[in-house]
C-alpha positions as CSV (number, residue, x, y, z in Angstrom):
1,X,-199.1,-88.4,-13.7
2,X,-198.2,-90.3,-10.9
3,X,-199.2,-94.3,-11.1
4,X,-202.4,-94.9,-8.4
5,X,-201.3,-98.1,-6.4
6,X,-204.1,-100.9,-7.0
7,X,-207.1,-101.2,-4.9
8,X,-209.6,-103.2,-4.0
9,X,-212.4,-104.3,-1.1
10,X,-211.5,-107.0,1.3
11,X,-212.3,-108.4,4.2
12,X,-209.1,-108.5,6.6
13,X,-208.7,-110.7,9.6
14,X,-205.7,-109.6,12.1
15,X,-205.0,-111.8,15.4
16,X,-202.3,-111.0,17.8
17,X,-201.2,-113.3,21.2
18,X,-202.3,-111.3,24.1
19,X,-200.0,-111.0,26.6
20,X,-196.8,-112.4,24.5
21,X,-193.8,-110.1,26.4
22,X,-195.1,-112.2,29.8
23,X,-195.5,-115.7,28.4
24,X,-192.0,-115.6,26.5
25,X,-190.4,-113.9,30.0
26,X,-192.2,-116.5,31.8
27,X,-190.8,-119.5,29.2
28,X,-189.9,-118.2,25.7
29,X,-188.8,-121.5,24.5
30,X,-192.4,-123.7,25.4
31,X,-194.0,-120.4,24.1
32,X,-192.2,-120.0,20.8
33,X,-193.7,-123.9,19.9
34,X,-196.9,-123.9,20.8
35,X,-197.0,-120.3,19.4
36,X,-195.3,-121.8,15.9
37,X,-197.8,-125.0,15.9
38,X,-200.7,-122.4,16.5
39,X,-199.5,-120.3,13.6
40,X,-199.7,-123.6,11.1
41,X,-203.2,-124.2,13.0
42,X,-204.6,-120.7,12.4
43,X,-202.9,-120.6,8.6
44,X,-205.0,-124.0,7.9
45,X,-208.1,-122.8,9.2
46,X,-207.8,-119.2,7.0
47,X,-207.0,-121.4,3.8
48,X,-209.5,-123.9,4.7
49,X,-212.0,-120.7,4.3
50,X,-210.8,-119.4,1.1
51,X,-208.7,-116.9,2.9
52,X,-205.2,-116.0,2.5
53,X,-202.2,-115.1,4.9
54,X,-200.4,-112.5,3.4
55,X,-197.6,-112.4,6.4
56,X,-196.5,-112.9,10.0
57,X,-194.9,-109.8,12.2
58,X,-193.4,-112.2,15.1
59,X,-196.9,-113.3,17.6
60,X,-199.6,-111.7,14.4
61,X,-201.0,-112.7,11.7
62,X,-202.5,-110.6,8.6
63,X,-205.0,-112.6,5.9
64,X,-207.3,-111.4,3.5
65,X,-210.9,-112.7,2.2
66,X,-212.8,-111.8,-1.2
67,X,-216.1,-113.1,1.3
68,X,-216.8,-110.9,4.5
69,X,-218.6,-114.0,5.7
70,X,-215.2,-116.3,5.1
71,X,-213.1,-113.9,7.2
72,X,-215.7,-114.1,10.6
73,X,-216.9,-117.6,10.3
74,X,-212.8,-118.5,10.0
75,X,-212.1,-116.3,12.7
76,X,-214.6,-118.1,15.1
77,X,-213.1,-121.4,14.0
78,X,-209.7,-120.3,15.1
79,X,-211.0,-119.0,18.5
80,X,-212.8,-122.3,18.8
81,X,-209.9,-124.3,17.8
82,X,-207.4,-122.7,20.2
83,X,-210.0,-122.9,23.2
84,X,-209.7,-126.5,22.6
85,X,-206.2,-126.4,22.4
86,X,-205.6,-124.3,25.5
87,X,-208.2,-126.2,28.1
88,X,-206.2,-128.1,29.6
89,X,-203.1,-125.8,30.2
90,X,-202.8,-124.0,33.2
91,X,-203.5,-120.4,32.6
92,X,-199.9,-119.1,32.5
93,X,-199.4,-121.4,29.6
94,X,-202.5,-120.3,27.3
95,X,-201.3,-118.6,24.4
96,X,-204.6,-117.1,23.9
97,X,-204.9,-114.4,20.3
98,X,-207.3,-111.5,20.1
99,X,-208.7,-111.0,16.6
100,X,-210.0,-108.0,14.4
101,X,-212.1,-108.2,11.5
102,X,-212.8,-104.9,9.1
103,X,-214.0,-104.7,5.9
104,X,-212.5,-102.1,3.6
105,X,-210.7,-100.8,1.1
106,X,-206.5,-102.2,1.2
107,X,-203.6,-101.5,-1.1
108,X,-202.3,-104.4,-3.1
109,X,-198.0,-104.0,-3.7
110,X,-195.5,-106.6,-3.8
111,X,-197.6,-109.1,-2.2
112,X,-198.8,-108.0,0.6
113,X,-201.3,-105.7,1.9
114,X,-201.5,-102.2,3.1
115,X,-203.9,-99.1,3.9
116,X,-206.5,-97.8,6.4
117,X,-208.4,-100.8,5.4
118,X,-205.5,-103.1,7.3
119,X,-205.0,-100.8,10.1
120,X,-208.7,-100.4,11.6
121,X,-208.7,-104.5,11.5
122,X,-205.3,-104.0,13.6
123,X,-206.6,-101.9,16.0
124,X,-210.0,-103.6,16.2
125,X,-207.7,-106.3,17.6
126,X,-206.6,-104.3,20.3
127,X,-210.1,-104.0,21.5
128,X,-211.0,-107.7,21.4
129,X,-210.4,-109.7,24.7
130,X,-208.0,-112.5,25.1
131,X,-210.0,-115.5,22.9
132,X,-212.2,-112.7,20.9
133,X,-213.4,-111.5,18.3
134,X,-213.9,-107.4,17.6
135,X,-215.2,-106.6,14.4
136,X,-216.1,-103.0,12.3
137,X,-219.8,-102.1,11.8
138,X,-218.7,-102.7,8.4
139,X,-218.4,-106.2,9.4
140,X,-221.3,-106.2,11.1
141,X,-223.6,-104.7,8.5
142,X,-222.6,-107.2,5.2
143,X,-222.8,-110.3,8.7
144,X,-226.3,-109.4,8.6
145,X,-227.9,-113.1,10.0
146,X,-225.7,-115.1,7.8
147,X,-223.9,-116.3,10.7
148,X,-225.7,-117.7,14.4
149,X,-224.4,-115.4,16.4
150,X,-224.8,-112.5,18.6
151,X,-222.9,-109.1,19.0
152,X,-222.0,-107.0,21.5
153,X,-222.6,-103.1,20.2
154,X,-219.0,-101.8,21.7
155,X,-219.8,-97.9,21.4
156,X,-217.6,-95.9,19.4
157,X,-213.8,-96.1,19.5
158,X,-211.2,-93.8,19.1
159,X,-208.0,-95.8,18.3
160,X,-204.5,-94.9,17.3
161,X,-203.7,-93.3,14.0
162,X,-207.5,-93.3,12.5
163,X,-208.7,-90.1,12.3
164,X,-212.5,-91.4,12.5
165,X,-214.4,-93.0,15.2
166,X,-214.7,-96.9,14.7
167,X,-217.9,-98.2,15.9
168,X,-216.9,-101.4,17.0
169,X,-218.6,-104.8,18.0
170,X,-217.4,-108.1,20.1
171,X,-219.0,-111.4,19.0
172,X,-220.4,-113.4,21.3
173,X,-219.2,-117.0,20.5
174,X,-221.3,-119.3,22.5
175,X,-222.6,-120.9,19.4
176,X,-222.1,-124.6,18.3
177,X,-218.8,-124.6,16.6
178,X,-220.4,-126.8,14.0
179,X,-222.0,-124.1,12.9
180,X,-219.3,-121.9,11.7
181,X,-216.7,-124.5,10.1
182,X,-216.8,-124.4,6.1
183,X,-220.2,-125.5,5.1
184,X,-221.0,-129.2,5.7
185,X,-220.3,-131.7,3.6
186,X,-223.1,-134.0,2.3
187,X,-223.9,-137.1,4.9
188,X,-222.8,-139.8,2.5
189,X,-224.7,-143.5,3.2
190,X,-222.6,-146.2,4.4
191,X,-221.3,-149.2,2.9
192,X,-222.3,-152.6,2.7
193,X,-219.4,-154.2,4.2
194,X,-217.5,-152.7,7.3
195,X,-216.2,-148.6,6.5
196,X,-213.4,-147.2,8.3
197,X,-211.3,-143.8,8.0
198,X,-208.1,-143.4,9.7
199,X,-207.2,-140.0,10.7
200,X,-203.7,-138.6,10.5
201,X,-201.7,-139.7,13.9
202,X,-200.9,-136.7,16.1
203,X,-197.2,-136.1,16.8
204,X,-197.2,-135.5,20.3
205,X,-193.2,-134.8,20.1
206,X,-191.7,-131.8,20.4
207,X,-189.4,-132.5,17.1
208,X,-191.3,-131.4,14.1
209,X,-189.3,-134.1,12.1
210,X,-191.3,-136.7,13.5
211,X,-194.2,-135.0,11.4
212,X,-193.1,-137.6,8.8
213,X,-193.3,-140.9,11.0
214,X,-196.7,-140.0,12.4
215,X,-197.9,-139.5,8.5
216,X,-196.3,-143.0,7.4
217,X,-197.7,-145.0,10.4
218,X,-201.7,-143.4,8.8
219,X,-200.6,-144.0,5.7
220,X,-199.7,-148.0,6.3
221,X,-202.2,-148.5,8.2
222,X,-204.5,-147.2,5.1
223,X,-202.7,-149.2,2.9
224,X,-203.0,-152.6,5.4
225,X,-206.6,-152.1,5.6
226,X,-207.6,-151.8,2.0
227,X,-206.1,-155.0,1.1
228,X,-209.1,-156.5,2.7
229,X,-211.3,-156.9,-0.1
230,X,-214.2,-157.0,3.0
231,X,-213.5,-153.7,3.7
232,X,-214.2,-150.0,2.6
233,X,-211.0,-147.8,3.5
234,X,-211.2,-144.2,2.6
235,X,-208.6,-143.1,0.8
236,X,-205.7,-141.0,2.6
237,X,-205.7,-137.8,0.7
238,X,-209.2,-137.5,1.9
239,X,-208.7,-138.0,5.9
240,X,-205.0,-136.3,5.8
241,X,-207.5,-133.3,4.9
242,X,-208.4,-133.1,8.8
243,X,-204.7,-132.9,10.0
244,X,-204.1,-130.1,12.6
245,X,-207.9,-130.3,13.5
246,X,-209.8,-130.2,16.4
247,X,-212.3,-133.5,15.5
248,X,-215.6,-134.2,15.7
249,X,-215.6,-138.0,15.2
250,X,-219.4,-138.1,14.4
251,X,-218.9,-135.3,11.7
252,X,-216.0,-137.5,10.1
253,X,-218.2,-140.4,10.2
254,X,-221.3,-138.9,8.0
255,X,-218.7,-136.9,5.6
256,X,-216.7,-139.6,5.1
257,X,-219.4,-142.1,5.2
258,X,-217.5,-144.4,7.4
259,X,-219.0,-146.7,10.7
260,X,-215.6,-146.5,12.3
261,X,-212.9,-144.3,12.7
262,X,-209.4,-144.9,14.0
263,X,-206.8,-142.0,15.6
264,X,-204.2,-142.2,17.3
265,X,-200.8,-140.4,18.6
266,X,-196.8,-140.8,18.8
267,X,-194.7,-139.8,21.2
268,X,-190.9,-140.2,20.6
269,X,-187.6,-139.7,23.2
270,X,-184.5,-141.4,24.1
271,X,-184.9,-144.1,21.6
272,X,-188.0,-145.0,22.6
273,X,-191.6,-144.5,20.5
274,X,-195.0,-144.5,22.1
275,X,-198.1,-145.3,20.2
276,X,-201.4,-144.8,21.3
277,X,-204.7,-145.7,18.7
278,X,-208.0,-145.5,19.7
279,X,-211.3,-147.2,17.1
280,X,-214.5,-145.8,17.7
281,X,-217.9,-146.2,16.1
282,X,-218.4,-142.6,14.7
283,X,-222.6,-142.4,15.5
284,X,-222.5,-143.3,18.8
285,X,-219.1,-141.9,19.3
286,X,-218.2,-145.4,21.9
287,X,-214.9,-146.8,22.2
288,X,-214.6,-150.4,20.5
289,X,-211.1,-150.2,21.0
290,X,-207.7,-148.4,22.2
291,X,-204.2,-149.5,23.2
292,X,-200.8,-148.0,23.7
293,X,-197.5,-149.6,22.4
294,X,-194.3,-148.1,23.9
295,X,-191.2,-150.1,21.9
296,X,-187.7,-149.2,21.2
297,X,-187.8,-147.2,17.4
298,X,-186.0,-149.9,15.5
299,X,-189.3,-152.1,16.7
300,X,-191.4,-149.5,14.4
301,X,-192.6,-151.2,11.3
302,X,-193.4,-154.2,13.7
303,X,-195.4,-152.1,15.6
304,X,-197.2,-150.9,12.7
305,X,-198.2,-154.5,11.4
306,X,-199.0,-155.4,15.3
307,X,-201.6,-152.3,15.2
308,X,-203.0,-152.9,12.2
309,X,-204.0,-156.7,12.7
310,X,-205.6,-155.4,15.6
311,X,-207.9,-153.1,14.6
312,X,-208.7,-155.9,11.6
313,X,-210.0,-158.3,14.3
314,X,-211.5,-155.4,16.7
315,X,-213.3,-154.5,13.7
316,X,-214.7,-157.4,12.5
317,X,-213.1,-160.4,14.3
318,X,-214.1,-162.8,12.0
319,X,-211.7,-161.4,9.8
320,X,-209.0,-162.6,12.3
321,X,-209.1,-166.4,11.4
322,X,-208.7,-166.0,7.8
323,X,-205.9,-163.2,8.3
324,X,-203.2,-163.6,11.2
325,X,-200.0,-163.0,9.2
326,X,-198.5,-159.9,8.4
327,X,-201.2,-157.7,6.9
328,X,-198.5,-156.3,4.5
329,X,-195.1,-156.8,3.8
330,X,-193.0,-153.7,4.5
331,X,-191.1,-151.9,1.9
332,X,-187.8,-150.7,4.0
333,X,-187.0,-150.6,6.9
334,X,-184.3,-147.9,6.8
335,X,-186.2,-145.1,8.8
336,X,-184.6,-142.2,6.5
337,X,-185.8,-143.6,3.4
338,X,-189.3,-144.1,5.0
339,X,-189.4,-140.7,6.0
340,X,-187.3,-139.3,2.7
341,X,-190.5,-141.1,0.7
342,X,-193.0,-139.5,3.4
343,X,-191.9,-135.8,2.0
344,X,-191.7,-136.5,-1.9
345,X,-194.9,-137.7,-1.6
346,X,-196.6,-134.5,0.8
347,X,-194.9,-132.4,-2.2
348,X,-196.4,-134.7,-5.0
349,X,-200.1,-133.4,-4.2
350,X,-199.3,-130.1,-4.6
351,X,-199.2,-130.3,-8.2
352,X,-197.2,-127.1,-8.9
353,X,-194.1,-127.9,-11.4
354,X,-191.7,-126.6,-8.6
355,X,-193.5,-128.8,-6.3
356,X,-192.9,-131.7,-8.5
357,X,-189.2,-131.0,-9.1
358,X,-188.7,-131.3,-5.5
359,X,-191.2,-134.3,-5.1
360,X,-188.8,-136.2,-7.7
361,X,-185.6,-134.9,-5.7
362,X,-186.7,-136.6,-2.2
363,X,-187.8,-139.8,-4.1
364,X,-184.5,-139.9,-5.4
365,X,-183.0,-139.3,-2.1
366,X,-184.8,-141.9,-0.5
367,X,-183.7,-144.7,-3.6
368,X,-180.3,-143.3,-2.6
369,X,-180.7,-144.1,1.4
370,X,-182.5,-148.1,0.4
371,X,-181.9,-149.0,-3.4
372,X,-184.3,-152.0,-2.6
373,X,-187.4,-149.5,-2.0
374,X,-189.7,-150.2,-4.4
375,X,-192.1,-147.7,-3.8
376,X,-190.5,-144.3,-4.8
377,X,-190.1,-145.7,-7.9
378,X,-193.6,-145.5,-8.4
379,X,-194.2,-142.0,-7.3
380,X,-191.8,-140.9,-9.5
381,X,-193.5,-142.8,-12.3
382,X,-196.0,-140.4,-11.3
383,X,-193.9,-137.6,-11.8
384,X,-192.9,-138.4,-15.0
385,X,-196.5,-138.6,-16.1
386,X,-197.5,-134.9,-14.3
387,X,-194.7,-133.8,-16.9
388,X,-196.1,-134.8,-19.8
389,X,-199.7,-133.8,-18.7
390,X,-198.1,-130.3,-18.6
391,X,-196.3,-130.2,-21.0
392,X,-193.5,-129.2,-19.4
393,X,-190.6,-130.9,-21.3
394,X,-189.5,-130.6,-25.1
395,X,-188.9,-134.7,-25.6
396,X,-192.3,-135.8,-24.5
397,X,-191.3,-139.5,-25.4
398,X,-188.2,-139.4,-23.4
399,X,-190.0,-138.4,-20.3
400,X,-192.8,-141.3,-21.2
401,X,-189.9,-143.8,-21.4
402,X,-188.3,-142.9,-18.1
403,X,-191.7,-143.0,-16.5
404,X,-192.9,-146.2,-17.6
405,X,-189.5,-147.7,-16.5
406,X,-189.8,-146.2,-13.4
407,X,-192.7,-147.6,-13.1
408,X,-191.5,-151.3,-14.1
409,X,-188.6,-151.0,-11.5
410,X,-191.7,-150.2,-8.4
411,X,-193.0,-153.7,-10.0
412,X,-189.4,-155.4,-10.0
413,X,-189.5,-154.8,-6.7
414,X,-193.2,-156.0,-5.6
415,X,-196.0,-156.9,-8.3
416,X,-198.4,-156.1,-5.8
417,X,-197.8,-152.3,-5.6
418,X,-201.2,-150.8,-6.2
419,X,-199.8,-147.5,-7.4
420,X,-197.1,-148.3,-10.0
421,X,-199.5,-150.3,-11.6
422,X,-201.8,-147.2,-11.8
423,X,-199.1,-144.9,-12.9
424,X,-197.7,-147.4,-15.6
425,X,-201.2,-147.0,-17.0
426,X,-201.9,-143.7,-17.3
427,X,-198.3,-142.9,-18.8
428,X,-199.9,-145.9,-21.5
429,X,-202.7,-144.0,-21.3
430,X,-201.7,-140.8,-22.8
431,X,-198.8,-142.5,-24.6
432,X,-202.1,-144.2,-26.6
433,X,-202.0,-147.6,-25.4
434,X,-204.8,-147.5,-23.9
435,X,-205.7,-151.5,-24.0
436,X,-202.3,-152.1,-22.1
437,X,-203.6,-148.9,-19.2
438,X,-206.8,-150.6,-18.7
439,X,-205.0,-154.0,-18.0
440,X,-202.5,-152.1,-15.6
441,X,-205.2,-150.4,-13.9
442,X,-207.2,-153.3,-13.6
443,X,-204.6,-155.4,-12.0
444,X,-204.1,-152.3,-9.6
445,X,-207.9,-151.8,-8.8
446,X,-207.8,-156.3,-8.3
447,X,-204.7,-155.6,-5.5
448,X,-206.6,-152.6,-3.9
449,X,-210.3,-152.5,-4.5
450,X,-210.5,-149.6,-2.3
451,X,-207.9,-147.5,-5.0
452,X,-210.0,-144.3,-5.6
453,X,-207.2,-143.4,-8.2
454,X,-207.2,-146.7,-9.6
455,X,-211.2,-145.4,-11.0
456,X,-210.0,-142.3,-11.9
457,X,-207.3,-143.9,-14.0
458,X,-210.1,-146.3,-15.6
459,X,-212.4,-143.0,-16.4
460,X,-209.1,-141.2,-18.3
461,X,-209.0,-144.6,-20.1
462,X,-212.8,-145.2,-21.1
463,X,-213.1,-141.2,-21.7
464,X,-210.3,-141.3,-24.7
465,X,-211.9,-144.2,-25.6
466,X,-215.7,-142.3,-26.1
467,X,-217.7,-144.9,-23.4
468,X,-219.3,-141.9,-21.5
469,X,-220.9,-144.4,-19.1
470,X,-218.2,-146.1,-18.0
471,X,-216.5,-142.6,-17.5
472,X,-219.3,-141.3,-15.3
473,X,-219.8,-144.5,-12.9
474,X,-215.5,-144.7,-12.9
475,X,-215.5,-141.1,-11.9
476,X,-218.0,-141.5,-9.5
477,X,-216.8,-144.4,-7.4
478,X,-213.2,-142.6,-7.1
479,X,-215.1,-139.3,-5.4
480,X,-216.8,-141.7,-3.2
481,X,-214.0,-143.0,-1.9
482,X,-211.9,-140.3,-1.5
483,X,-214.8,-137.4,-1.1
484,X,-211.9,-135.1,0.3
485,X,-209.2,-135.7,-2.1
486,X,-206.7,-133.0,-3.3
487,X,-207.0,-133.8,-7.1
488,X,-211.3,-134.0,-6.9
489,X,-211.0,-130.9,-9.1
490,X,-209.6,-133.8,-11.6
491,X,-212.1,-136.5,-10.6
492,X,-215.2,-133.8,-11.6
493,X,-213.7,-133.0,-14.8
494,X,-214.1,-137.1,-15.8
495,X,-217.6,-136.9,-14.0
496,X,-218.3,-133.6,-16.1
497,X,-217.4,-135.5,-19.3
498,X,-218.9,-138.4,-18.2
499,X,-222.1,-136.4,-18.1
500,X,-221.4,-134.6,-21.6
501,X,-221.1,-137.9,-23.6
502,X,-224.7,-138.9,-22.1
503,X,-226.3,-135.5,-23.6
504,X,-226.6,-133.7,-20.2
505,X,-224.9,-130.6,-20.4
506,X,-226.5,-128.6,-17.5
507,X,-224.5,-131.4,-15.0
508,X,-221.8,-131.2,-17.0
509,X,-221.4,-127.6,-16.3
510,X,-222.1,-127.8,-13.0
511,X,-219.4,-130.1,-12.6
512,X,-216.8,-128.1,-14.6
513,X,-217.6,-125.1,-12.5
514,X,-217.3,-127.0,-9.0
515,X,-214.2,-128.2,-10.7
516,X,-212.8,-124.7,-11.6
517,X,-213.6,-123.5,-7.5
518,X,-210.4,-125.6,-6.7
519,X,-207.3,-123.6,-6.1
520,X,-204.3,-124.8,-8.3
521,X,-206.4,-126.6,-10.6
522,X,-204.7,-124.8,-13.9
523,X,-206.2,-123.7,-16.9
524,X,-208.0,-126.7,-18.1
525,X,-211.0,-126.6,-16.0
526,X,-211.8,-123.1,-17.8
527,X,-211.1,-123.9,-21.3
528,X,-213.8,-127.1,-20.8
529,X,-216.1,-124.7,-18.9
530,X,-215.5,-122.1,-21.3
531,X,-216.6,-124.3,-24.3
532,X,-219.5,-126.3,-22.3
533,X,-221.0,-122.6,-21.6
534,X,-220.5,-121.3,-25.8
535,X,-222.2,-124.8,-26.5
536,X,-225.7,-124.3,-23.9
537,X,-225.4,-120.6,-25.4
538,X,-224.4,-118.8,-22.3
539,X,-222.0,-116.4,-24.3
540,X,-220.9,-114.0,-21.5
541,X,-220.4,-116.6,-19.0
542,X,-218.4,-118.6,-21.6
543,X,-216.1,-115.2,-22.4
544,X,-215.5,-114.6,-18.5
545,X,-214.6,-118.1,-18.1
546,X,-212.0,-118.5,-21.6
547,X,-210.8,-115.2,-20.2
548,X,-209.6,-116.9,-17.2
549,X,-207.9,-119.8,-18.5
550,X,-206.1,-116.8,-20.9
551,X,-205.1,-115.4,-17.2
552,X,-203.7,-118.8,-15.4
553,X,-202.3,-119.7,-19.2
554,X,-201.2,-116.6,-21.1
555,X,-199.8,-119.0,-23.8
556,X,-202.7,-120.9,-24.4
557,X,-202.7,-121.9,-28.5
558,X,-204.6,-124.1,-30.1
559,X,-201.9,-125.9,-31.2
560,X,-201.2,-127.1,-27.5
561,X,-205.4,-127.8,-27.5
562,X,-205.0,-130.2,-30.2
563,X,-202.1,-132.1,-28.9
564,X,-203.5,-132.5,-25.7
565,X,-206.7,-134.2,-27.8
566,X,-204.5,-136.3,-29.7
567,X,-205.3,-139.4,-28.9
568,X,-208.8,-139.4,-28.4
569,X,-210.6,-142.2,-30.3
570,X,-213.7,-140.4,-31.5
571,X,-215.2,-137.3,-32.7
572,X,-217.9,-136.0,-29.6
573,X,-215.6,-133.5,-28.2
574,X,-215.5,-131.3,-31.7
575,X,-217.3,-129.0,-30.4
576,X,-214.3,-128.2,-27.7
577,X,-212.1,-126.7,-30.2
578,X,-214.7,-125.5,-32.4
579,X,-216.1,-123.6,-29.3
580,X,-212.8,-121.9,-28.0
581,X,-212.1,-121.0,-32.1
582,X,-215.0,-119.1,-31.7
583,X,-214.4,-117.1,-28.7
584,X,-210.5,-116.1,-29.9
585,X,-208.6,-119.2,-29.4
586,X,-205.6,-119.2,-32.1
């Protein structure tokens, strides 16, 4: 019998540029970049709502979504984005996308997606106008009133190479764009002591290179700021997580939990770099301050100390007479190491071993460029420790070695370094020191108060070490400070635990399964859910969820279990092992 190709249900979204043949005749250079920067834009926005691209085709884009409601509410985002984008062009410039949403049944091969399923969304974008949205009645029926929005009943339409009418129907976007982004993010109260987040500068050039130098001027201005004990800095990883978005300053201010928040934009050309940084008080959304710095490049990490004192004294000018020197000393200035250290680190937070692999190679490459750079060594400290955490190399203690002395060699180079103090303790951490990682992480959480992964490090420490309170309120002050952070999967596993070693298990499930939501998160978050469910006696749930760590980790022993236990100092996590035994863990 012939093999049946896989199938399931999905919701497809399919945009297309109207009008591409006239724009690229018209300027097919300008057009190919802004269509290229709106590709990354729409690819965020589908991932941002659980979607998936599964490929381009030249001006189109095809994504799937398990969630009918993910695939509209991400389409209307992308249509509002790209309005935003395109107002102040003139008209011959737009480069405006029609999009079709269906719900139906697509073939799964080879990665990609095929079937009647894909082709009704394709020609439902045909239908749409420029800067629409035309949807199936499929659509339309599991919609219902989940979203605010009203549609336009468009009869029904024959269309090319589908046998079968397609009652079709345009949405009518004049709705608050609040209302269709992900779902809001708690308002978080604000500090005691003056809050800022700095956004991600905007590269305004037309070199995507300069993608780098933009990141690294947000980053040092982050890592300025929180030197200021006086001052609550959110972390980066949380406010890199609104790069390539259209902002709403007062919705950055109540999810962040900030008073102020700084942007700001480069502009590079003929030797030359423009800076422009505006601060604004996020409720009120008024201008405190803004200024623009044009300065030859080699003027760059000048510049950056120049803006950060700045904001300092705009912020709270006080501040001003106790700090007028350099608000931090800078670790090269050799711009290709700077920006060699700006990609190992975007590659570090994926957390996928190939990921790390080429994390470690551009750390090296950027020791290589400025052997006196501290910093890298840090990071690949870090590297070392993601290693052993997986379990991906035979010598374990080799690996431990080389990443506590790459650690030591960040410190050689500046005992204030933040980070390689937090990476040397977690690598004594699971090496079993665990009185020398709580020193290390200490001294990095006294440098930079502000250090969300300086609390998560102190919450690994105090979990090994059984003192469930101190892992809770650690875990909890390192997802305050960095509410949008790419490992909060990790920082709700200590909180989960934390919550476990006090007796209450219905948080502590909760927590594992907001933890297990996270893409690339691994097995682990599973196997803990897994056993945290056989404990509460929810026996199906806790088979689906062992099932799935047995999917993300076909060689999941209990060998590896207990090794990764080793060195925990006391005997409340029993159950753990006990738990998985019973549900077919050998």
């Amino acid at each position: 019998m012939e093999e049946r190709l896989p199938r399931k249900l999905a919701a497809i979204l399919y945009g297309d540029v109207a009008g591409y043949s006239r724009l690229t005749g018209d300027d097919e250079d300008a057009t190919h970049r802004r269509l290229r920067d709106y590709l990354d834009l729409i690819a965020k926005t589908i991932e941002n709502h659980h979607g998936q691209v599964m490929h381009y085709a030249g001006d189109a884009v095809l994504a799937k979504f398990d969630a009918v409601v993910d695939a509209l509410s991400s389409a209307i985002a992308i249509q509002n984005d790209l309005k935003d984008r395109n107002q102040d062009l003139p008209d011959e410039r737009k480069v405006q996308f029609r999009v079709g949403v269906n719900l139906g049944d697509v073939i799964e091969d080879r990665g990609d997606i095929y079937g009647d399923g894909v082709n009704v969304a394709a020609r439902l974008e045909s239908l749409a106008d420029a800067g629409g949205i035309c949807i199936s009645e499929s659509v339309r029926t599991a919609i219902g009133k989940k979203l605010p929005y009203g549609y336009d009943f468009m009869g029904e339409q024959q269309v090319k190479n589908i046998e079968e009418p397609v009652r079709a129907y345009g949405v009518l976007l004049d709705s608050s764009k609040a209302q269709v982004t992900p779902p809001a993010k708690p308002t978080l109260e604000l500090p005691d002591k003056p809050s800022i987040a700095v956004l991600p500068f905007t590269n305004m050039s037309s070199d995507p290179e300069q993608e780098f130098l933009a990141d690294g001027i947000s980053e040092d201005i982050i890592t300025a700021l929180s030197k200021f004990r006086w001052f609550f800095v959110t972390a980066r990883n949380s406010t890199f997580t609104y790069k390539g978005q259209a902002i709403d300053i007062k919705r950055v201010g109540e999810e962040m939990g900030v008073r102020y928040v700084l942007e700001g934009s480069l502009r590079q050309g003929a030797g030359r770099v423009r800076v422009s940084a505006q601060l604004i008080e996020a409720a009120s959304g008024n201008h405190i301050w803004a200024e623009r710095y044009d300065r030859q490049i080699e003027d760059i990490f000048d510049l950056q100390d120049e803006i950060t004192m700045t904001i300092v004294a705009a912020v709270e000018p006080e501040l001003a007479a106790q700090e007028r020197d350099r608000a931090v000393n800078k670790p090269t200035r050799d711009l290709k190491a700077w920006d060699l250290f700006q990609r190992g680190i975007a590659k570090l937070w994926q957390m996928e071993r190939k990921d790390i692999e080429e994390s470690e190679a551009y750390l090296r490459q950027a020791l290589k460029a400025d052997p006196n750079f501290g910093r890298p060594h840090g990071y690949l400290a870090y590297c070392q420790l993601v290693d052993v955490l997986c379990g991906w190399s035979e010598d374990e203690q080799a690996v431990l070695r080389r990443g506590i002395a790459e650690a030591k060699a960040a410190l050689a180079v500046d005992q204030r370094d933040s980070f390689a103090h937090f990476a040397l303790g977690r690598l004594y951490t699971v090496g079993g020191d665990h009185q020398a990682a709580a020193q290390e992480i200490g001294e990095a959480l006294r440098i930079n108060p502000n250090f969300a992964y300086g609390y998560l490090g102190l919450a690994s420490v105090y979990y090994w070490l059984g003192e469930g309170p101190a892992v809770l309120e650690n875990a909890d002050k390192a997802i305050r400070l960095s509410p949008n952070d790419p490992l909060m999967w990790l920082f709700l596993l200590y909180r989960a635990h934390g919550y476990e070693f006090i007796g209450d298990f219905d948080r502590a499930i909760e927590c594992f399964e907001q933890s297990s939501r996270f893409t690339r998160v691994g097995h682990l978050p599973f196997c803990k859910l897994a056993a945290a469910y056989y404990e509460a006696g929810r026996k199906e749930e806790a088979a689906a969820a062992f099932e799935q760590a047995r999917l993300i980790e076909p060689n999941l022993s209990l060998e590896g279990q207990r090794k990764a236990l080793r060195f925990i100092q006391h005997n409340k996590f029993d159950y753990y092992l006990r738990n998985l035994q019973a549900l077919g863990l050998k």
